[in-house]
PDB file as gemmi writes it, atoms N, CA and C in Angstrom:
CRYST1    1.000    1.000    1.000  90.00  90.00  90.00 P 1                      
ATOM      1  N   UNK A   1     138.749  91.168 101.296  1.00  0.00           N  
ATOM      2  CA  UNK A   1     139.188  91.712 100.018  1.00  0.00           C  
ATOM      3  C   UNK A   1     138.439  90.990  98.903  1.00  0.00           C  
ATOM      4  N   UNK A   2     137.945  91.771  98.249  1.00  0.00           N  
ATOM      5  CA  UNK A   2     137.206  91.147  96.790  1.00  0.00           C  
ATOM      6  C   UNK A   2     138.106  90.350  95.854  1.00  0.00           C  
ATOM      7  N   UNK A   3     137.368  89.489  95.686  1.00  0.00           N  
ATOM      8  CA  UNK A   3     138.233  88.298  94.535  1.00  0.00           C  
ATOM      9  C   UNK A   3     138.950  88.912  93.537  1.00  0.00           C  
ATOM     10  N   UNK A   4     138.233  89.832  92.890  1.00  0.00           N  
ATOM     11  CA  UNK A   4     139.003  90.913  91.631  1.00  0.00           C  
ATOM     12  C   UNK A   4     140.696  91.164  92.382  1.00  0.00           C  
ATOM     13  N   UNK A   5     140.344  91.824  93.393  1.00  0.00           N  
ATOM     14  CA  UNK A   5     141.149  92.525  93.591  1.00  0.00           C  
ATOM     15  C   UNK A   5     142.815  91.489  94.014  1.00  0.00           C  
ATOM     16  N   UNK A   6     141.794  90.605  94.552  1.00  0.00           N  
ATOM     17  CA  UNK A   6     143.180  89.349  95.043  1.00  0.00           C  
ATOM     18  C   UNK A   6     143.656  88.901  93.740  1.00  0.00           C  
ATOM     19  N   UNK A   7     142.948  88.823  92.562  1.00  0.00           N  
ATOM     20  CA  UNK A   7     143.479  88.095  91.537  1.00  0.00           C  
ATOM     21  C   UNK A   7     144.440  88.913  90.760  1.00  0.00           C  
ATOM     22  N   UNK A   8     144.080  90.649  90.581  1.00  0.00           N  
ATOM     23  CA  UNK A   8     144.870  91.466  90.136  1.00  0.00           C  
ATOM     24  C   UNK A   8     146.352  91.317  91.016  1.00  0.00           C  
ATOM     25  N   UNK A   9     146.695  91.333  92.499  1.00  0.00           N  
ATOM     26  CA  UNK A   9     147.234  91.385  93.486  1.00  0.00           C  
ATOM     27  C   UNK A   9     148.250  89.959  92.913  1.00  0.00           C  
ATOM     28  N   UNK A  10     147.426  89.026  92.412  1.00  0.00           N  
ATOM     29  CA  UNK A  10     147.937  88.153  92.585  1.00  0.00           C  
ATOM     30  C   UNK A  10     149.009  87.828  91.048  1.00  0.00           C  
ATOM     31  N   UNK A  11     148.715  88.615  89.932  1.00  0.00           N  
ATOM     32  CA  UNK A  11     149.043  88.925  88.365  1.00  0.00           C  
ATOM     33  C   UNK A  11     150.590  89.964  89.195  1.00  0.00           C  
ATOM     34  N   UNK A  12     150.060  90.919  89.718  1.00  0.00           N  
ATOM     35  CA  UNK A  12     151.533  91.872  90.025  1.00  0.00           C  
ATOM     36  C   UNK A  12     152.612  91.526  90.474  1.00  0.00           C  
ATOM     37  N   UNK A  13     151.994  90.371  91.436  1.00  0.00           N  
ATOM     38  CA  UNK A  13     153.138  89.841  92.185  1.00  0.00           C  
ATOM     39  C   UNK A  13     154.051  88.668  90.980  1.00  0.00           C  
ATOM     40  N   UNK A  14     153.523  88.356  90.205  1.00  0.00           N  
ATOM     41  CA  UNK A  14     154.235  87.167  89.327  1.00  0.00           C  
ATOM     42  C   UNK A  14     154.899  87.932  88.602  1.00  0.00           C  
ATOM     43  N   UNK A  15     154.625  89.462  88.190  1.00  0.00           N  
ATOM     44  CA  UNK A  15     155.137  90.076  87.424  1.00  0.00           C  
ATOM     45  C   UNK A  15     156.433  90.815  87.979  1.00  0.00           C  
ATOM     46  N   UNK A  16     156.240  91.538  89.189  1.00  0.00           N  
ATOM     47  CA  UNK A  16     157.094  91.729  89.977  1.00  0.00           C  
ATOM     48  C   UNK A  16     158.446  90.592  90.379  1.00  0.00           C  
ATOM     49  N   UNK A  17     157.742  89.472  90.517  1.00  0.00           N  
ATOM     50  CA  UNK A  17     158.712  88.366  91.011  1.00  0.00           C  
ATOM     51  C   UNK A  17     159.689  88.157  90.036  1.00  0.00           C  
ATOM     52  N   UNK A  18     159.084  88.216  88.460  1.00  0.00           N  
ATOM     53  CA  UNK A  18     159.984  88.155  87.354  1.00  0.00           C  
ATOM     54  C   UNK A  18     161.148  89.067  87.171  1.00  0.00           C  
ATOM     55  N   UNK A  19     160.443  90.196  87.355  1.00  0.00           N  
ATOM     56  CA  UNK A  19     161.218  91.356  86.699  1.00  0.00           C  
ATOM     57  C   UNK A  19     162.433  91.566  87.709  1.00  0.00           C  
ATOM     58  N   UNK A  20     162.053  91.076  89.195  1.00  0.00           N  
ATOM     59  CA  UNK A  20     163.674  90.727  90.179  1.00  0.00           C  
ATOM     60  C   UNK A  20     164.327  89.409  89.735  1.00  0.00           C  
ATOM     61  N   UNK A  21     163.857  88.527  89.251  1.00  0.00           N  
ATOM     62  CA  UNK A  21     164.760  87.501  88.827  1.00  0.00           C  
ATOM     63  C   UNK A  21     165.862  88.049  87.609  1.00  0.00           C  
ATOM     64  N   UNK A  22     165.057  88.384  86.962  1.00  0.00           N  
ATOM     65  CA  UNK A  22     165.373  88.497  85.537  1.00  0.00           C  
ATOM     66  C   UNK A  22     166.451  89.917  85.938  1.00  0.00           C  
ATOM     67  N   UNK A  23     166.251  90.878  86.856  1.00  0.00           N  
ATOM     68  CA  UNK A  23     167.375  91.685  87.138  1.00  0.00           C  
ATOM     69  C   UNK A  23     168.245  90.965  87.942  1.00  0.00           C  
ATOM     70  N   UNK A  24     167.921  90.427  88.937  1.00  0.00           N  
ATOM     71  CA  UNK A  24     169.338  89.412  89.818  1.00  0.00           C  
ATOM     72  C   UNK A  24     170.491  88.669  88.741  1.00  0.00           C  
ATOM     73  N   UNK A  25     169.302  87.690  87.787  1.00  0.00           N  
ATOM     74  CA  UNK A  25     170.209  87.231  86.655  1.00  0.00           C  
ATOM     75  C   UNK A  25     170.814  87.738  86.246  1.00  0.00           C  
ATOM     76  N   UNK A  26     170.809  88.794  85.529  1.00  0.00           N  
ATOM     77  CA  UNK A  26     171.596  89.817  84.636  1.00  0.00           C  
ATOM     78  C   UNK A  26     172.822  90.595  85.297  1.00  0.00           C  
ATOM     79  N   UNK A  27     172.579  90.606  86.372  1.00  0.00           N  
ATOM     80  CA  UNK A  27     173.836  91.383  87.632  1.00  0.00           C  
ATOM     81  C   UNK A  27     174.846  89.896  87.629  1.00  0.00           C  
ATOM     82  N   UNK A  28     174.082  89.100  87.905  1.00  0.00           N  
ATOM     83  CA  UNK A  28     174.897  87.887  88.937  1.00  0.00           C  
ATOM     84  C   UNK A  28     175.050  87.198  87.261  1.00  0.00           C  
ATOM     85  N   UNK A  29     175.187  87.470  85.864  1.00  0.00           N  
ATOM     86  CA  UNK A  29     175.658  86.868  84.587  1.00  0.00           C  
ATOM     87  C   UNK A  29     177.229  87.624  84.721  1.00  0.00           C  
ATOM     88  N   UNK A  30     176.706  89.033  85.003  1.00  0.00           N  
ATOM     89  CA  UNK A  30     178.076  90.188  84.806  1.00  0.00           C  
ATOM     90  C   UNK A  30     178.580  89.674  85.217  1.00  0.00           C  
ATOM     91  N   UNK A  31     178.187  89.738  87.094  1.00  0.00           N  
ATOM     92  CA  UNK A  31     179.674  89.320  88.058  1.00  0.00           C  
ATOM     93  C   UNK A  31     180.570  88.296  87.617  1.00  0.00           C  
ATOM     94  N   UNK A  32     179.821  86.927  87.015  1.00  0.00           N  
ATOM     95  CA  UNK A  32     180.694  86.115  86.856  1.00  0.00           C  
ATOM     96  C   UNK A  32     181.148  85.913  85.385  1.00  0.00           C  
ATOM     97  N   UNK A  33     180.078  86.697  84.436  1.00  0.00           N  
ATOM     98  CA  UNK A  33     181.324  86.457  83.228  1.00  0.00           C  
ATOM     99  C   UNK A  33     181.625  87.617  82.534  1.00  0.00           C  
ATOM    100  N   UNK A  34     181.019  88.812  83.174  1.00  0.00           N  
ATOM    101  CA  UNK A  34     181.293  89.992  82.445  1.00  0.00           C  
ATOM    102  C   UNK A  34     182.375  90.493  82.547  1.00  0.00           C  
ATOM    103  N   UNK A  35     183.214  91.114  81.861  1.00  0.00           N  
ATOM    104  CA  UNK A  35     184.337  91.929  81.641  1.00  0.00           C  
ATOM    105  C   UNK A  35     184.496  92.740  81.983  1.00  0.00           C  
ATOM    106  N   UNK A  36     185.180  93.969  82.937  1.00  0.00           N  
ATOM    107  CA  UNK A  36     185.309  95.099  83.426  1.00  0.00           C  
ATOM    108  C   UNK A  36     185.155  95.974  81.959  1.00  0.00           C  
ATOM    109  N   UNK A  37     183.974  96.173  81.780  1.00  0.00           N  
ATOM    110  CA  UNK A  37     184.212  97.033  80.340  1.00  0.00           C  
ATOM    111  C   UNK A  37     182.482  98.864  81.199  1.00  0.00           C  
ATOM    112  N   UNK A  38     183.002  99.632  80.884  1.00  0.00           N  
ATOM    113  CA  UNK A  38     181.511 100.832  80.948  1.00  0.00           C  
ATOM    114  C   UNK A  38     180.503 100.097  80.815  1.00  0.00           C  
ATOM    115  N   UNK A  39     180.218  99.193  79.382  1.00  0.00           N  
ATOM    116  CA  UNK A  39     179.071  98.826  78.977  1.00  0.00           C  
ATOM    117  C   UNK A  39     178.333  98.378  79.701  1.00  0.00           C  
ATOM    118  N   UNK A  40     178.835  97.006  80.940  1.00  0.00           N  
ATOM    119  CA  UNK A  40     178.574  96.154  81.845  1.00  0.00           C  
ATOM    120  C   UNK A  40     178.126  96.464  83.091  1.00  0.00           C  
ATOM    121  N   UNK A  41     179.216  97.894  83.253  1.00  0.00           N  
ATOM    122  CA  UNK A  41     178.770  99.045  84.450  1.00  0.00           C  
ATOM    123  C   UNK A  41     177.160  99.207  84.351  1.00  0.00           C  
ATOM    124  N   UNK A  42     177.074 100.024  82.993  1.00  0.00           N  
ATOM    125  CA  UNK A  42     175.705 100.328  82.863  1.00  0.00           C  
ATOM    126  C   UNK A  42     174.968  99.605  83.070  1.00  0.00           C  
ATOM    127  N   UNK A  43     174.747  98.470  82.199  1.00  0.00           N  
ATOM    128  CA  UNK A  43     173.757  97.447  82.386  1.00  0.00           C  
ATOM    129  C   UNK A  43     173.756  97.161  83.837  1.00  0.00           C  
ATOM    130  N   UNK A  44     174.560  97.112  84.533  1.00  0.00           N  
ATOM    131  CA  UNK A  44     174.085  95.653  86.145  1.00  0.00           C  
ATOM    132  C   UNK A  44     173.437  97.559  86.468  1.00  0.00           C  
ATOM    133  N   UNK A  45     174.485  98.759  86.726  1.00  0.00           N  
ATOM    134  CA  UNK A  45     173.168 100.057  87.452  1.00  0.00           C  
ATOM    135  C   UNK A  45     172.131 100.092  86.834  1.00  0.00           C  
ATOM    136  N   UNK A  46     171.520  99.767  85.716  1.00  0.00           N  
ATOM    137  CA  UNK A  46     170.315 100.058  85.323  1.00  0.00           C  
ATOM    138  C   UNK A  46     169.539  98.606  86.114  1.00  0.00           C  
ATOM    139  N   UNK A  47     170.085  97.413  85.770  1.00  0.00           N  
ATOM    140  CA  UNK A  47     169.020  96.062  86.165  1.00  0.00           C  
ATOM    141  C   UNK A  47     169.000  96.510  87.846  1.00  0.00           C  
ATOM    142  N   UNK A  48     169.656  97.456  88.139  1.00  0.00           N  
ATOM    143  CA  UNK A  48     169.705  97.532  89.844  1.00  0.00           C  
ATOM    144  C   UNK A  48     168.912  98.713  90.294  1.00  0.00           C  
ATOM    145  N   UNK A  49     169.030  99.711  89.799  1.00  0.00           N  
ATOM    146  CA  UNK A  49     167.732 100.057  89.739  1.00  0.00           C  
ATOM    147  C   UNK A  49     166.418 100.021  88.781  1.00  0.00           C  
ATOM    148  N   UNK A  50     166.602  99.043  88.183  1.00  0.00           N  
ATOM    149  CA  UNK A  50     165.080  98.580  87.642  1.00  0.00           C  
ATOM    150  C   UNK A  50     164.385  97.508  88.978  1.00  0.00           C  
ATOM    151  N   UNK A  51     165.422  96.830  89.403  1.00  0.00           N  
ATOM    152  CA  UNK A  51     165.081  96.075  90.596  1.00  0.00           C  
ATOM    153  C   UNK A  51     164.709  97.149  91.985  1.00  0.00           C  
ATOM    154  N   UNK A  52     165.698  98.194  92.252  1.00  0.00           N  
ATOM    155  CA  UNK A  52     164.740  98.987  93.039  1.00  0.00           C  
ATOM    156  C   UNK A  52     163.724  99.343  92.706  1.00  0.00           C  
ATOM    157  N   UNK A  53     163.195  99.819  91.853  1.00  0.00           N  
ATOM    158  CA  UNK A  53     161.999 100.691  91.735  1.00  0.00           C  
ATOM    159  C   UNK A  53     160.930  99.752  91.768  1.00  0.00           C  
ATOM    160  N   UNK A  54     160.945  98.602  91.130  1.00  0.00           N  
ATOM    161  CA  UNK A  54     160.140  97.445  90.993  1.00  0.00           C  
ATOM    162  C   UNK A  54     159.712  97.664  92.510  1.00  0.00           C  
ATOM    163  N   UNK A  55     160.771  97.386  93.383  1.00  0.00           N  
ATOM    164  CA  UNK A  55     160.334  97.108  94.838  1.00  0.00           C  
ATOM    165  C   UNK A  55     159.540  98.312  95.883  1.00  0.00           C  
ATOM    166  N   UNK A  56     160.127  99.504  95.092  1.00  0.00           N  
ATOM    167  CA  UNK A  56     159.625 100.562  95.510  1.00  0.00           C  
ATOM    168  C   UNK A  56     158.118 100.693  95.288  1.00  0.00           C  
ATOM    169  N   UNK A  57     157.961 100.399  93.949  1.00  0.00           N  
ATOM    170  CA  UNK A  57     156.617 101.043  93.391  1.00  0.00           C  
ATOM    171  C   UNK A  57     155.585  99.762  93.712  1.00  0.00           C  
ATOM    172  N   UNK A  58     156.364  98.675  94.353  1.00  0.00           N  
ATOM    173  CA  UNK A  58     155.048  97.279  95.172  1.00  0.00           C  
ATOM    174  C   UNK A  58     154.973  98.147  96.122  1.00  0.00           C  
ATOM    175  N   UNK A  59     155.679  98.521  97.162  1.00  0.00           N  
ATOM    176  CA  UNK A  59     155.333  98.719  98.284  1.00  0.00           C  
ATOM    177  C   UNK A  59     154.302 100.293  98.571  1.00  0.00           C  
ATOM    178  N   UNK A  60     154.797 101.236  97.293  1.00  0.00           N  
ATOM    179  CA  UNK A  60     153.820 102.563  97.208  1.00  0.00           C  
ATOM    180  C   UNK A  60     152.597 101.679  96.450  1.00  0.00           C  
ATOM    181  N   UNK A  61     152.165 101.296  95.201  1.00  0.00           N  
ATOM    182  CA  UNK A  61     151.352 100.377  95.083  1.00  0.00           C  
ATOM    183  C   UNK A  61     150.623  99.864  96.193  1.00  0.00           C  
ATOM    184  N   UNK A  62     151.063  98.790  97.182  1.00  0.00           N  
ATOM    185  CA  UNK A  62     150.090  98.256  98.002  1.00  0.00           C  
ATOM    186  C   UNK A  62     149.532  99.132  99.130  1.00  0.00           C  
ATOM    187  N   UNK A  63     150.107  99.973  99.653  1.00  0.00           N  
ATOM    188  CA  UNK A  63     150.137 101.276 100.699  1.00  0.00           C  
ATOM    189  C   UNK A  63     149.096 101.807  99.903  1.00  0.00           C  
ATOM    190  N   UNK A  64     148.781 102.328  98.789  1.00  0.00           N  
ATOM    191  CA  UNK A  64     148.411 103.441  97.761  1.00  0.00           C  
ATOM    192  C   UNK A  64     146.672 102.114  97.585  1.00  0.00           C  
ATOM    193  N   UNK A  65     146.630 101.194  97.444  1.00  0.00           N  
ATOM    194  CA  UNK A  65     145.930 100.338  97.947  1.00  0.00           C  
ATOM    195  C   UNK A  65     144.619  99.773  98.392  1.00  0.00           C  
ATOM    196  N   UNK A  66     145.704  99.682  99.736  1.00  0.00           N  
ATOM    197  CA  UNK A  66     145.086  99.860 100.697  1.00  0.00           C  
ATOM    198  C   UNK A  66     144.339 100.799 100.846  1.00  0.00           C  
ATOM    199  N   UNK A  67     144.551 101.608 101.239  1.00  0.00           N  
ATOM    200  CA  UNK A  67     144.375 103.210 101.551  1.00  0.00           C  
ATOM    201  C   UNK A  67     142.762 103.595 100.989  1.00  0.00           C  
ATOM    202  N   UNK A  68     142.965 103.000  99.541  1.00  0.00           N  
ATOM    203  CA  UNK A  68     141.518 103.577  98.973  1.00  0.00           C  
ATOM    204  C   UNK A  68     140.312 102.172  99.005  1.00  0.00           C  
ATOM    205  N   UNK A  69     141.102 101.198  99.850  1.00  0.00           N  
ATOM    206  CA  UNK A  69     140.193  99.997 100.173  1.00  0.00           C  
ATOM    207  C   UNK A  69     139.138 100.490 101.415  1.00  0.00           C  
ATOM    208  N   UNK A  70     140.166 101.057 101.904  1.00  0.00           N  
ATOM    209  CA  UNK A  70     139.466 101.644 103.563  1.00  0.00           C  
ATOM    210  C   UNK A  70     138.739 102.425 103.283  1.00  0.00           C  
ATOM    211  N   UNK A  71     138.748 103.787 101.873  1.00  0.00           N  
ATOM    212  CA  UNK A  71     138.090 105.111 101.972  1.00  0.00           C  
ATOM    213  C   UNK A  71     137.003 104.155 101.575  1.00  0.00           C  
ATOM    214  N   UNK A  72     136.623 103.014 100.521  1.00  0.00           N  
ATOM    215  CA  UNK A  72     135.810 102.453  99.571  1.00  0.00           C  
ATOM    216  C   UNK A  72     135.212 101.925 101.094  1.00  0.00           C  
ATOM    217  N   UNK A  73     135.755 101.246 101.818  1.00  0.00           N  
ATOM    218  CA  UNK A  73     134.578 100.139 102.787  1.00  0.00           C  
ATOM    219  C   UNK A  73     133.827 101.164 103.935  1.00  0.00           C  
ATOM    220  N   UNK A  74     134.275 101.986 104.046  1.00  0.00           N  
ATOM    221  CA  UNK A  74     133.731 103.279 104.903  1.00  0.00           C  
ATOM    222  C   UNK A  74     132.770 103.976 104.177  1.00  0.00           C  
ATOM    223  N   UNK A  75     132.912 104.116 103.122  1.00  0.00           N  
ATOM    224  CA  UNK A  75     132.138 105.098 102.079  1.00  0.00           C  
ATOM    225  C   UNK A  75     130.552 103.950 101.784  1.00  0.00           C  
ATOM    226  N   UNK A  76     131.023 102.832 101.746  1.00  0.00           N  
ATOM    227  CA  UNK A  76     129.970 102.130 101.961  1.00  0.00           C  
ATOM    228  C   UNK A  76     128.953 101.973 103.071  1.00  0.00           C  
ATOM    229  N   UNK A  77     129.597 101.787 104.193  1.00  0.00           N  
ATOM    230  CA  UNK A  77     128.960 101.574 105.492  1.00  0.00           C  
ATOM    231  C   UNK A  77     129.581 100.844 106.466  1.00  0.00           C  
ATOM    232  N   UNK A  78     130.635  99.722 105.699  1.00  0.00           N  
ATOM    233  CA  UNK A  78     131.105  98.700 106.123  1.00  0.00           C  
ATOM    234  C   UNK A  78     131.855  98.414 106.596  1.00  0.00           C  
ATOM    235  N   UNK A  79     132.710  97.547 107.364  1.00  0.00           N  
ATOM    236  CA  UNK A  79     133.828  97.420 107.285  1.00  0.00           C  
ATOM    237  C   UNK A  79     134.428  95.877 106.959  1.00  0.00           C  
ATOM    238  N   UNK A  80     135.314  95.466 106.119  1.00  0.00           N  
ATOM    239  CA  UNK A  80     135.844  94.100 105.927  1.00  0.00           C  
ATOM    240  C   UNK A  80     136.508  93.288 107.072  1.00  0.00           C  
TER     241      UNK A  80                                                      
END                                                                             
């Protein structure tokens, strides 16, 4: 894999890693000091699926990828 590509790889993942912390936090603030109120509802379903999709769209992301790593090293001649 080309250096570019590990270093981009390597920017998503810190970004990714955040954006599940920073949703875990926000769920696991509710549970323990939030108030049974709608508002709170909303917020932890939205940080919960902001945390799915995050995870979703790494794994279509790296699949999605890949994929055009292989058409690229074939299209060359090569293989890595």
């Amino acid at each position: 894999m080309r250096d570019d590509v590990k270093r981009s790889w390597r920017i998503r993942r810190r970004v990714i890693i955040a954006t599940l912390v920073y949703s875990a936090l926000g769920v696991g603030y509710l549970i323990i000091f939030g108030e049974d109120l709608r508002l709170h509802e909303a917020i932890a379903n939205g940080l919960i699926l902001l945390a799915g999709s995050v995870v979703g769209s790494y794994v279509f992301g790296a699949a999605w990828d890949d994929m055009n790593a292989d058409k690229d090293s074939r299209s060359r001649g090569y293989e890595e």
